[in-house]
C-alpha positions as CSV (number, residue, x, y, z in Angstrom):
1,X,-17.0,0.4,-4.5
2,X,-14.8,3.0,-2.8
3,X,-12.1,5.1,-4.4
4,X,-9.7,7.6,-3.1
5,X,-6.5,9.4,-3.7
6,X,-3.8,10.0,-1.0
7,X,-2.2,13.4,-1.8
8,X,1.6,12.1,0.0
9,X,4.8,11.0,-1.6
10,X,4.5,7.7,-1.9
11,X,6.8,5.6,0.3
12,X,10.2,3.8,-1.8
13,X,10.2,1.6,1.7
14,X,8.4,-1.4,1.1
15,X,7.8,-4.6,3.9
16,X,10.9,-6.4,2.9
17,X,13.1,-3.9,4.6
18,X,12.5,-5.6,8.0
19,X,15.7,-6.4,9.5
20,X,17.2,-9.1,11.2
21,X,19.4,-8.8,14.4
22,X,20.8,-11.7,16.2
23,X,19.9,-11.9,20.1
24,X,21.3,-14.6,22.5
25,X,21.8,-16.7,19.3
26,X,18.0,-16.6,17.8
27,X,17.2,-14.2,15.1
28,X,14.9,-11.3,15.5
29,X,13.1,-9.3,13.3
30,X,12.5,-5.6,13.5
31,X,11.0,-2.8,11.3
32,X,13.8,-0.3,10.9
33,X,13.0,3.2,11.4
34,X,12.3,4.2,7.7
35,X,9.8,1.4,7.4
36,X,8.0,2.7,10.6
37,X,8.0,5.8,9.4
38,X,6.3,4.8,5.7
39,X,3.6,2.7,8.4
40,X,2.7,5.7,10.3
41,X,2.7,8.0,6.8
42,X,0.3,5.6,5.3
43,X,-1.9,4.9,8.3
44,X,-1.9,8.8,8.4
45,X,-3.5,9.3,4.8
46,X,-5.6,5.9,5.1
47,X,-7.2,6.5,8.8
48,X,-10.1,9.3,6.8
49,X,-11.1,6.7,4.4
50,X,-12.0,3.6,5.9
51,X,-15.2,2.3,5.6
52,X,-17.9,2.7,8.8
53,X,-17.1,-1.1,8.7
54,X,-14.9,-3.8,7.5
55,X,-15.9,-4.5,3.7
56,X,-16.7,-9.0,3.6
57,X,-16.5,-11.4,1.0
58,X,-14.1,-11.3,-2.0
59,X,-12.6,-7.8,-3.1
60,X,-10.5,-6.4,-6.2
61,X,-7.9,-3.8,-5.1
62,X,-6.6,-1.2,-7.8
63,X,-3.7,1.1,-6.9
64,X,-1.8,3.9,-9.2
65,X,1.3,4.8,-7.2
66,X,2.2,8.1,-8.4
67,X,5.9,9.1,-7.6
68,X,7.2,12.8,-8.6
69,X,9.0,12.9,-11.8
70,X,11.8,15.3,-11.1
71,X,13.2,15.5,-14.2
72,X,11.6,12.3,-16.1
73,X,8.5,13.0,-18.3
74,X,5.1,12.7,-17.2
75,X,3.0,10.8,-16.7
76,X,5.2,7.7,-17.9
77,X,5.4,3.9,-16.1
78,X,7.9,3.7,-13.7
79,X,10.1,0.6,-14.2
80,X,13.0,1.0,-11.1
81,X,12.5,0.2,-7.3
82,X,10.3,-0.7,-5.2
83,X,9.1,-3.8,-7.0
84,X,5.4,-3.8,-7.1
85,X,4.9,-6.9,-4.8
86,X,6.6,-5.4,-2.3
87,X,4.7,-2.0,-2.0
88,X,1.6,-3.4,-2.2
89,X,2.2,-5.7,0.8
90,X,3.0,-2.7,3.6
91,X,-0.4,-0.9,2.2
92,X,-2.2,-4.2,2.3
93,X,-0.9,-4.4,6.3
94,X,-2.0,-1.2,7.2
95,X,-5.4,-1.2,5.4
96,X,-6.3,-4.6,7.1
97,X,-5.0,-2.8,10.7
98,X,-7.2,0.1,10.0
99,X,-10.2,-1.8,9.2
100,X,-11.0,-1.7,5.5
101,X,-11.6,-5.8,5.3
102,X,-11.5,-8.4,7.9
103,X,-8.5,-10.1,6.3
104,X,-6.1,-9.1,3.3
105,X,-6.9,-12.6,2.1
106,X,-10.2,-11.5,1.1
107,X,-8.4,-9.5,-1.7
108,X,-8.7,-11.9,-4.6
109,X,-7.9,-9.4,-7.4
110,X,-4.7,-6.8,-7.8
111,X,-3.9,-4.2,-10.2
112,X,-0.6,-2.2,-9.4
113,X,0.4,0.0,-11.7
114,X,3.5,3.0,-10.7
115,X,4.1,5.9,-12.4
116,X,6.2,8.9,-12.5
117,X,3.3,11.4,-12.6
118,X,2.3,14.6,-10.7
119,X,0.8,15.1,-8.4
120,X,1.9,12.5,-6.4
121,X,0.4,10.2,-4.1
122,X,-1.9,6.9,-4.4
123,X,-5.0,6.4,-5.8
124,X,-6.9,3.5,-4.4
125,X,-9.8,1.5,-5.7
126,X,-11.5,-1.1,-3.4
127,X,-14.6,-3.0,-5.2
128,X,-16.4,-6.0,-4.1
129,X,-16.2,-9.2,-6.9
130,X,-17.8,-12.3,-7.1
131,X,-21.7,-13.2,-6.1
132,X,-21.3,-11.2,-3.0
133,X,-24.2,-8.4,-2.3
């Protein structure tokens, strides 16, 4: 099992902010410049805790997205935007570029949870499940 917290304010762009643009009639798809920014922030915090090698077989992921609470209490859930499904995806991307599995397929297990809480940042829980060694 590895665990880990990323001390950063945690990104409200999520993977469903690509864009679409139309080019000699055929839609293409780009990242706009907020979502390559939250890519670059999370690859940033990430890159110092990836394994010495890509982690096999079936894995349970467990993040705690921790937003600042300005002036809501803390530490209370978090019920407004992003949608869970869609933060989860961009980390996902960027842990499988960095190395952490050999495929985001392999996680078979999630548990996302957000928070308004201080200090921010994510904490991240990668554990192998299953019969796996």
């Amino acid at each position: 099992m590895m665990q880990f917290f990323l001390h950063m304010k945690p990104p409200r762009t999520t993977h469903q902010t690509k864009a679409v643009r139309v080019v000699c009639g055929k839609p293409r798809f780009y990242e706009p410049q907020a979502l390559k920014a939250a890519r670059a922030d999370l690859k940033r915090y990430l890159t110092p805790n990836r394994p010495p090698e890509p982690l096999t077989g079936p894995l349970r992921l467990v993040t705690k997205w921790c937003y600042p609470p300005g002036k809501r209490p803390a530490p209370t859930y978090k019920t407004t935007a992003p949608d869970t499904d869609n933060m989860i995806k961009l980390l996902k991307d960027v842990m499988t570029d960095l190395g952490f599995w050999l495929d985001d397929a392999q996680v078979a297990s999630e548990i996302t949870e957000k928070f308004w809480a201080s200090p921010p940042g994510i904490f991240v829980q990668v554990e192998k499940i299953g019969d796996q060694p």
